[in-house]
N, C-alpha and C positions, 0 to 999 in steps of 0.2 A: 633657532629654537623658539624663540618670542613671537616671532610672526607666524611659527605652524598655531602656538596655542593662542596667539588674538585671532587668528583667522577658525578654529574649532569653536572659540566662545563666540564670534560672529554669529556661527551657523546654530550653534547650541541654541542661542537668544532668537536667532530667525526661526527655528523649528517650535521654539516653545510659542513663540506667538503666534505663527501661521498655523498653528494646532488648536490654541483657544480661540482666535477667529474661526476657523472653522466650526468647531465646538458651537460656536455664538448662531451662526448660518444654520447648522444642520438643527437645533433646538427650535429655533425660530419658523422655519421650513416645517419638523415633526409638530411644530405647535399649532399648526392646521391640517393637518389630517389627520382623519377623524377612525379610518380602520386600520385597526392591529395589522392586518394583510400589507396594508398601503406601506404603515412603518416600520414594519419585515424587511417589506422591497427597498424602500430607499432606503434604509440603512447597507443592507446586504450589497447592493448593485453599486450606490452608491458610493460607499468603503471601496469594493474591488474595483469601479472605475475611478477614481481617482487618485487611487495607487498605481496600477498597472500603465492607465492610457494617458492621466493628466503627468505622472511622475515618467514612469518609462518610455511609453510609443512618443507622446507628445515633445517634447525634446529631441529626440532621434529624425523628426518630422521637421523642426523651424531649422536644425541645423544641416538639413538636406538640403531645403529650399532656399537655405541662403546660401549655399554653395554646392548646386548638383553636381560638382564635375567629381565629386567624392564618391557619389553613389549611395545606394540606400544601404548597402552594409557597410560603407565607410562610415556613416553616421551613425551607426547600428554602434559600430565598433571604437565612435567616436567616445563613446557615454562609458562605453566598460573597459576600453584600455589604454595606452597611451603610445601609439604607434606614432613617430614622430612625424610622419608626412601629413597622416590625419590632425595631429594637432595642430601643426601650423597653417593645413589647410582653413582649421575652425577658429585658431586668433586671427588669421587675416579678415576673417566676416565676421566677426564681435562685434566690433563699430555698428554695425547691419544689423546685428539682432538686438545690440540694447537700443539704439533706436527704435526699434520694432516694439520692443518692451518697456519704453519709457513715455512712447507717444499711445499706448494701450493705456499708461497707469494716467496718463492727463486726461485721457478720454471718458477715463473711470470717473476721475473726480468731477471732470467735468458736469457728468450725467447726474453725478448727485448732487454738485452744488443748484443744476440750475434744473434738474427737473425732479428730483425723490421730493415729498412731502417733509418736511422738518417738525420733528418731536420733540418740543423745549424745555427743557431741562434746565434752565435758567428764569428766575421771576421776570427777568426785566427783556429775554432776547427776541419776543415776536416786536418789542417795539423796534428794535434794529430791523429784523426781517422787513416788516411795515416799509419804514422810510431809505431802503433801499440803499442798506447800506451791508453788501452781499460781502465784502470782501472780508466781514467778523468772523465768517463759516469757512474761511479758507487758511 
């Protein structure tokens, strides 16, 4: 019983953050476009694709390609049931997709440590930036 409800506050705490990150992205994104039209469309298109294809298709998609011999409604059927050949078929490629997914999330930080512009929010941190001392920002 203690592990269902640490593992729901897990997800409870992932959702609330990946929701005000988002939140952060999509304001910042609306906060250069300039016609009501424009921020119609991306809100509209935007919401239902990244529900439908970033939450549903896309899932159904890496756990295909990490183990096609499942098939695409194996994978289909991977995310909405829990048919026990397809699950063991999808813990045996786990290993396969969190590396997939953890060599994505180093590539992330990578790309902002060493190429996004830095916005300093500390008196003293372009002097760090300056002398080259990168690893304050990691």
């Amino acid at each position: 019983m203690f592990a269902i409800f640490l593992t729901l506050l897990g997800l409870i705490i992932f959702e609330i953050v990946s929701s005000i990150d988002n939140a952060v992205v999509n304001a910042d994104v609306l906060s250069t476009m300039k016609s009501k039209a424009a921020k119609r469309f991306f809100l509209t298109w935007g919401i239902l694709f990244a529900v439908f294809v970033v939450r549903g298709f896309l899932p159904s998609v890496i756990v295909f390609l990490a183990d096609p011999s499942i098939g695409v409604f194996g994978a289909l059927q991977a995310i909405w049931q829990t048919d026990s050949g397809v699950t063991s078929a999808v813990e045996a490629v786990t290993p396969v997709i969190m590396i997939a997914g953890g060599m994505f999330l180093v590539l992330l930080w990578a790309h902002w440590l060493f190429m996004e512009d830095k916005k300093f929010g500390l008196p003293h941190e372009w002097y760090v930036q300056t002398y080259g001392a990168v690893w304050f920002y990691s």
